[in-house]
C-alpha positions in Angstrom: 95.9 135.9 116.0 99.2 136.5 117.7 100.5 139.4 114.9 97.2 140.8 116.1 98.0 140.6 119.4 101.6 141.9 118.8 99.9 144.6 116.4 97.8 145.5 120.0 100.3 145.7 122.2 102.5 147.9 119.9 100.0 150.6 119.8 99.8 150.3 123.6 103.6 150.7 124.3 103.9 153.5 121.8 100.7 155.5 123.4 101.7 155.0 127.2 105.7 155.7 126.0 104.9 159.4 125.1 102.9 159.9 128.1 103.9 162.6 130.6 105.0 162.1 134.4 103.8 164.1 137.8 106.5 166.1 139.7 104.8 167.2 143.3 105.5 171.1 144.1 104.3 171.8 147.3 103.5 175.4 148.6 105.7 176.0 152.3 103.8 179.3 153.5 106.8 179.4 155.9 109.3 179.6 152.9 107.1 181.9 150.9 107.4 184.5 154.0 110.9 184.0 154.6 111.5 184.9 150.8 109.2 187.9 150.9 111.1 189.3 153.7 114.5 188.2 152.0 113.6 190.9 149.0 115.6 193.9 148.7 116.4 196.7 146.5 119.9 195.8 146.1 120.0 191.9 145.0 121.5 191.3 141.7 118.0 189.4 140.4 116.7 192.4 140.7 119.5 194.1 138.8 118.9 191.6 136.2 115.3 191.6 136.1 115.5 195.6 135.6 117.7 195.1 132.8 115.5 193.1 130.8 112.5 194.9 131.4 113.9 198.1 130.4 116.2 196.6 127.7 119.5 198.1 129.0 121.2 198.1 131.9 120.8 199.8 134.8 124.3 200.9 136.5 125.6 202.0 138.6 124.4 199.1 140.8 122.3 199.6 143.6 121.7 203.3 141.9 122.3 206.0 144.2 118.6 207.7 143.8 115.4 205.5 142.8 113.3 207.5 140.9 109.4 206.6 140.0 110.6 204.6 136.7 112.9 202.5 138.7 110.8 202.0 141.5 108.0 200.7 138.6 110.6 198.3 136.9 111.3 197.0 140.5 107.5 196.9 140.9 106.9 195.1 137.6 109.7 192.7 138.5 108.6 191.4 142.7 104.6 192.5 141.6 102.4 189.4 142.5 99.5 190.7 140.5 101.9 190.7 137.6 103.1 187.2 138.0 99.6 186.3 138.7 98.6 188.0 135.1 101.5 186.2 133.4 100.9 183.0 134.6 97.1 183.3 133.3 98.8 184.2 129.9 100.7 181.0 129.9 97.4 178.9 130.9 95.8 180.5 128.1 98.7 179.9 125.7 98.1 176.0 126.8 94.8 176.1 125.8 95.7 176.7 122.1 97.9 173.4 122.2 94.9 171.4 123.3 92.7 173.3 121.0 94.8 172.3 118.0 95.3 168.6 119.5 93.9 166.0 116.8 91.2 163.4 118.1 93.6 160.1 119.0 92.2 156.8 117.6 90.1 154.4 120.2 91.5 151.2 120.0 89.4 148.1 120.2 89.6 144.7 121.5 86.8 142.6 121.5 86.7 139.0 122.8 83.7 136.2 122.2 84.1 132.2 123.2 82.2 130.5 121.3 80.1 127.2 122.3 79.8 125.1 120.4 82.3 125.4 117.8 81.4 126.5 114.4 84.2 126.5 112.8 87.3 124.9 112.2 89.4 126.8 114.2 90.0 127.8 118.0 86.6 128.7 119.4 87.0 132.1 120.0 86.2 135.3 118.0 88.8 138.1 118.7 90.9 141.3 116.8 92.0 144.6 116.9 90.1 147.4 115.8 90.3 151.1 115.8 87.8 154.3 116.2 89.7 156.5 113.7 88.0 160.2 114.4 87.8 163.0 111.2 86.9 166.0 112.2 85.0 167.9 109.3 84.0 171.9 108.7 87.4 172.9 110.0 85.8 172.5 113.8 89.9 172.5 114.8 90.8 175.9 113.5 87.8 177.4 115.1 88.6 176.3 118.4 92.3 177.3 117.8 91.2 180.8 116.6 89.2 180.3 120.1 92.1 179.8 122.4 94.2 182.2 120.4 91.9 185.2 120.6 91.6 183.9 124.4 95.5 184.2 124.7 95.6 187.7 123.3 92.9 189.0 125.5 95.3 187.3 128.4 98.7 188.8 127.2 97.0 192.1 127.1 95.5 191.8 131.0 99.0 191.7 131.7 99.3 195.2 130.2 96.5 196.3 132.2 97.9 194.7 135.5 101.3 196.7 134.6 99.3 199.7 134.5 97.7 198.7 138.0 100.9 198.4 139.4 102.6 201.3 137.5 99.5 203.7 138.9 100.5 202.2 142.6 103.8 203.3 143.2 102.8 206.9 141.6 100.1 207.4 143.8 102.1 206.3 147.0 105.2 207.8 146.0 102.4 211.1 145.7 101.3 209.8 148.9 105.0 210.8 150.6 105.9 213.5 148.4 103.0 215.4 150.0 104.1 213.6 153.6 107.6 214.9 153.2 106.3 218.5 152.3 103.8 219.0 154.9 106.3 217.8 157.6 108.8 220.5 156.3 106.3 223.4 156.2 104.4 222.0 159.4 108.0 221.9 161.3 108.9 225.7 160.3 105.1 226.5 161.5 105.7 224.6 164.7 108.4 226.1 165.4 107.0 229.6 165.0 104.0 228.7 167.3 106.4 227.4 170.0 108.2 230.5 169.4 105.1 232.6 169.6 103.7 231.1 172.6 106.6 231.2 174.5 106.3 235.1 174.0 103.1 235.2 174.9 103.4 233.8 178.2 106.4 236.5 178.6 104.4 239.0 177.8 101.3 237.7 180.3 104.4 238.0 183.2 104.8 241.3 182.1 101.2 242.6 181.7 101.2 243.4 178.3 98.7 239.9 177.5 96.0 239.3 178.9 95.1 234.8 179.4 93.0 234.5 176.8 95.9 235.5 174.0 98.2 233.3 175.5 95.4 230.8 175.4 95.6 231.1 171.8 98.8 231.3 171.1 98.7 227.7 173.4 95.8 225.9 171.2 97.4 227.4 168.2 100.8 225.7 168.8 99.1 222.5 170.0 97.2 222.1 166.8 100.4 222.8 165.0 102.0 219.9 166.6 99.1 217.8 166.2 99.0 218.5 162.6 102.9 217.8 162.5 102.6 214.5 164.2 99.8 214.0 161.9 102.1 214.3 158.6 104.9 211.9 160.4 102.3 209.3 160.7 100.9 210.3 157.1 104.3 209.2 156.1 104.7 206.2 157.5 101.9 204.9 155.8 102.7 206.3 152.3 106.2 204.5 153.3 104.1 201.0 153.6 101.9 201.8 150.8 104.6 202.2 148.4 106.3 199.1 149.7 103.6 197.0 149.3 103.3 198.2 145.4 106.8 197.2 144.6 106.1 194.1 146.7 108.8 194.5 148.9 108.9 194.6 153.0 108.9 198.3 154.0 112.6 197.7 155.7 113.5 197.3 151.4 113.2 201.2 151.6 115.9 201.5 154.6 118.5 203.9 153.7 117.0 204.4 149.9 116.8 207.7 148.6 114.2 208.2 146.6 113.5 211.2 144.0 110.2 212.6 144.4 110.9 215.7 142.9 109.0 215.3 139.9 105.6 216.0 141.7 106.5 219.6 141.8 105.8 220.3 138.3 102.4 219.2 135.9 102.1 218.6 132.4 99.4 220.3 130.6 96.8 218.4 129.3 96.2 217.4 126.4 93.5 218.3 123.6 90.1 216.7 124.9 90.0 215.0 121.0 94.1 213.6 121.3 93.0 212.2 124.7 90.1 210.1 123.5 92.0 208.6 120.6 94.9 208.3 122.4 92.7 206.0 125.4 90.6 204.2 122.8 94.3 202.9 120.7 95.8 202.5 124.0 93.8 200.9 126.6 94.7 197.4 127.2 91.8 196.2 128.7 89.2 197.5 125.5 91.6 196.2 123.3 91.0 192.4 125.8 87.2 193.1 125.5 87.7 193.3 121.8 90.0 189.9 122.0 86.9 188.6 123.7 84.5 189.1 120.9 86.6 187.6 118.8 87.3 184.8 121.0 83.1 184.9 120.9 82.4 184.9 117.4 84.9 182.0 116.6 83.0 180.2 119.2 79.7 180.6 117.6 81.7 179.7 113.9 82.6 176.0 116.0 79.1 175.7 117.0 77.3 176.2 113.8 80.6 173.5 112.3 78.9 171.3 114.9 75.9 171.0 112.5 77.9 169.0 110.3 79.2 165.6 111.9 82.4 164.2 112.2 83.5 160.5 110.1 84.9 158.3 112.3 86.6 155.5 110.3 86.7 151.8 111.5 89.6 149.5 109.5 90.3 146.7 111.8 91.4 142.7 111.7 89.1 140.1 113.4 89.7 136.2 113.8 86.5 134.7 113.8 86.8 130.7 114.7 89.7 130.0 112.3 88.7 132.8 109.6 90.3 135.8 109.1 88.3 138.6 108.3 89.6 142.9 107.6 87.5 145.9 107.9 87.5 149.1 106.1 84.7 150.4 106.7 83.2 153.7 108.6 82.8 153.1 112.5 80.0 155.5 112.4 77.9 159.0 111.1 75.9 160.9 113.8 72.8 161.6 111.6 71.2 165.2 112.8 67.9 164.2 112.8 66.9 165.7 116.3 69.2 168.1 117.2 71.0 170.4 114.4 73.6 171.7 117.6 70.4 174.5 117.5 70.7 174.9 121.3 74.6 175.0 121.5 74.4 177.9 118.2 71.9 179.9 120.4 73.7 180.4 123.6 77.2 181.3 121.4 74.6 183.8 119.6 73.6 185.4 123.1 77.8 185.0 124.2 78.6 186.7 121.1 76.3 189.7 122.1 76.9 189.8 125.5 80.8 190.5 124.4 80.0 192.7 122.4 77.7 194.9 124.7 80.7 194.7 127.1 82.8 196.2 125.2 81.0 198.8 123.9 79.8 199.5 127.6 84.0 199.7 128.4 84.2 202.2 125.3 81.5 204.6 127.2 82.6 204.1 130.3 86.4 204.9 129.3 84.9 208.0 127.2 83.5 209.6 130.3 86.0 208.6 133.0 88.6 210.7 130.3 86.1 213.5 129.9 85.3 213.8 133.7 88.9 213.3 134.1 90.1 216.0 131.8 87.7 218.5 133.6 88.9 218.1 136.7 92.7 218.3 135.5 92.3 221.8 133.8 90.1 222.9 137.1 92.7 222.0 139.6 94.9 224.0 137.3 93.4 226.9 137.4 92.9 226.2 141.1 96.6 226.0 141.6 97.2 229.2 139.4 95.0 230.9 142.1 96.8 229.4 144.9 100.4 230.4 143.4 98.7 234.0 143.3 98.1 233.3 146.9 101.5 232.1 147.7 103.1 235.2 145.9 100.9 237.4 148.2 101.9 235.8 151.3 105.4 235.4 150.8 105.4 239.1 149.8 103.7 240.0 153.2 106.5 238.1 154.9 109.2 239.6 153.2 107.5 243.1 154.3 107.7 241.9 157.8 111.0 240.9 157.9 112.0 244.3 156.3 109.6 245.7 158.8 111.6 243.9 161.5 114.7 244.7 160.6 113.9 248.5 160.3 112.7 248.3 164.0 109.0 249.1 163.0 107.6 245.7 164.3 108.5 243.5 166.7 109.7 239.7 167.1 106.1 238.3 168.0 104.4 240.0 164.6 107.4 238.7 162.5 106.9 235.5 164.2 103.2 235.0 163.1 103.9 236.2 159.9 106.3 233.1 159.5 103.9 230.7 160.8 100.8 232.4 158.8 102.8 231.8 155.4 103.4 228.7 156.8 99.8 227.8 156.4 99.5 229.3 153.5 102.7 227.3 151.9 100.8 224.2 153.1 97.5 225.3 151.5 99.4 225.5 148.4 100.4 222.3 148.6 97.0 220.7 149.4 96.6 222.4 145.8 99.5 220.9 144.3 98.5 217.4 145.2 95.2 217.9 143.9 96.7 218.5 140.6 98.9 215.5 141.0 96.1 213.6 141.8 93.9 214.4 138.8 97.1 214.1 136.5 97.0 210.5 137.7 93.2 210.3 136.9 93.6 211.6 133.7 96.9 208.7 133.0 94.6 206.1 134.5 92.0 207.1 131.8 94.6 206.8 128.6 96.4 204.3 130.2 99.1 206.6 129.2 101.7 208.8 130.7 100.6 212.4 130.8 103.1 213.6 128.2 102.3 215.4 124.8 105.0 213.3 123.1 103.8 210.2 124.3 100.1 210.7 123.4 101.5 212.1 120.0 103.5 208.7 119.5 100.1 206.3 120.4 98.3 208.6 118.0 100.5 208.0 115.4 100.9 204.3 116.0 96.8 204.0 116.3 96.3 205.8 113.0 98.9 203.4 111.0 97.1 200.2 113.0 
């Protein structure tokens, strides 16, 4: 009776000595704020954490001119949404270790005092015993191919929140590219308004207007500086927008210069048939609603292994009054008499289908999103080709006025509107620019892919070797 009891208290100290301990981590909103605002575009974490994303380094350090890839590496490195996705990932990852846990042996100790005596010994009837579990039609790998399809579907959402985050700072550093261009073309225009209606009111003193000219020469340079104000305000808020995609405070982008150049030029898009191989390879999240049916079907495999039932094996040691007795035998077979698991096998049926009309739902969705978005790419196009027609016109009408000016054969005021006229029309062009800039970003959002021939190219060939 006491090697039993030693036998017991062994297994006890070896379970309870691999057992793990609670560390408390409290959340201080206070300190959370006071690190927010401590982020900048300068700190050497950063610098490192740019580095490893984009596998080199990036000097010199801070760089003189952030561009819309640096801006998206600092984005991917202080993104919430991002950490947010990778610490999913590492929940799910977890779940795979518990999924491929083995059952741990229930450990018995009954005790009986017995009165009166039967036997020759103490009067008590008492011994270890254990609950040994087998689990049998491989239920363990199922739910390991579970978790693991699970943890696929949650490493690629955090593709899919890069691309959230990567779309963010494009469209707000869109956002102040168009800002920063209508405040140019809206200053030369106010200017030529203020210009103009300070002539007009001249040439009221003179008698050469009459009030309603200078009227309109008054509301016109009014709305000019209305619209002006209007663009300073316009970028402000792109200012704040793309702050809060990088996840910085919008006193990070203090004395940064930042290249926005590139929205001045658009890549021509790509064949409609490229595009819709290129999105269906590439898209993270289809290729996650395709983790999902897996993670489904493997599901239904564990229910339908539940039909079969597990051993659970019962050796054990019991002194009974004086007599020793040993046990090898089974603790116990669930017989499926009334229930074959017929219920559980149903529901991972209807999970299994619901997966995969989910997916094949995101397939048609993400086919006409890119045909939709491919449409109205190559129209803006063809409306910017009409606008640059536009542009050409006007700026050759101002060039005849200024030669018209010089040669004496009109005067200042004519010249003048002529400036703030192709004003206007530098601004329409614009408007027509961003439109294209905006469906460009449609059409990425669509592929999930930069809008570069070479990159769609390189996922076509990669998707045709998969």
């Amino acid at each position: 009776m006491r090697r039993a009891f030693s036998l017991a208290s062994l297994i006890a100290l070896i379970g309870i000595g691999g057992c793990a301990t609670w560390h408390p981590q409290p959340i201080a909103p206070d300190l959370l704020a006071r690190q927010f605002e401590q982020r900048s575009l300068a700190s050497e974490d950063l610098h490192a954490c740019i580095a490893r994303e984009a596998g080199h380094d990036a000097a010199p350090w801070p760089p003189a001119v952030w561009n819309r890839e640096l801006l998206t590496l600092a984005a991917f490195c202080y993104s919430p949404a991002l950490d947010l996705a990778r610490a999913q990932w590492d929940t799910a990852k977890a779940g795979i270790d518990v999924a491929n846990a083995i059952p741990n042996p229930v450990l018995q100790l009954p005790f009986q005092y017995d009165t009166p005596n039967p036997g020759p010994g103490a009067p008590f009837t008492w011994g270890p015993a254990l609950d040994i579990p087998i689990e049998t039609a491989h239920k363990r790998g199922y739910r390991v191919d579970q978790a693991a399809h699970m943890s696929e579907a949650a490493r690629l959402n955090i593709l899919s929140a890069a691309w959230t985050v990567r779309a963010q700072v494009r469209d707000a550093m869109l956002a102040l590219y168009a800002a920063r261009s209508r405040i140019a073309f809206l200053s030369a225009k106010a200017e030529a308004e203020r210009q103009i209606t300070a002539m007009s009111r001249h040439r009221l003193a003179v008698g050469q207007f009459s009030q309603p000219d200078v009227n309109a020469a008054v509301l016109a340079d009014t709305q000019a500086q209305s619209d002006l104000a209007a663009a300073c305000s316009a970028e402000q808020d792109a200012r704040a927008q793309l702050s809060a995609a990088i996840g910085v405070p919008v006193t990070a982008l203090d004395g940064v210069t930042l290249d926005i150049s590139a929205f001045g030029t658009a890549a021509p898009a790509p064949p409609a048939a490229d595009a819709q191989r290129a999105a269906i390879f590439h898209r993270a999240d289809l290729r996650a609603s395709l983790a999902d049916y897996a993670a489904a079907e493997s599901a239904l495999q564990l229910e339908i292994a539940k039909q079969y039932p597990d051993i659970h094996l019962g050796p054990g040691y019991t002194y009974d009054t004086g007599t020793n007795k040993f046990a090898f035998g089974l603790a116990g077979i669930a017989l499926p008499i009334f229930d074959q698991n017929q219920g559980g096998i149903k529901q991972a049926e209807a999970k299994r289908k619901e997966a995969a009309v989910r997916t094949g739902a995101l397939q048609d969705k993400i086919i006409g999103d890119l045909a939709h978005a491919l449409a109205r790419y190559q129209a803006s196009i063809d409306a910017l080709r009409i606008s640059d027609d536009h542009l050409a016109s006007a700026r050759r009408q101002l060039d005849s006025q200024a030669a018209a000016f010089s040669s004496g054969d009109a005067d200042r005021l004519t010249y003048t509107q002529a400036k703030a006229d192709y004003q206007t029309s530098e601004t329409t062009h614009l408007d027509a620019e961003v439109v294209v800039q905006q469906a460009a970003g449609a059409l990425e959002d669509a592929m999930q892919l930069p809008l570069a021939h070479e990159a769609v190219t390189h996922t076509l060939s990669e998707g045709t070797t998969r």
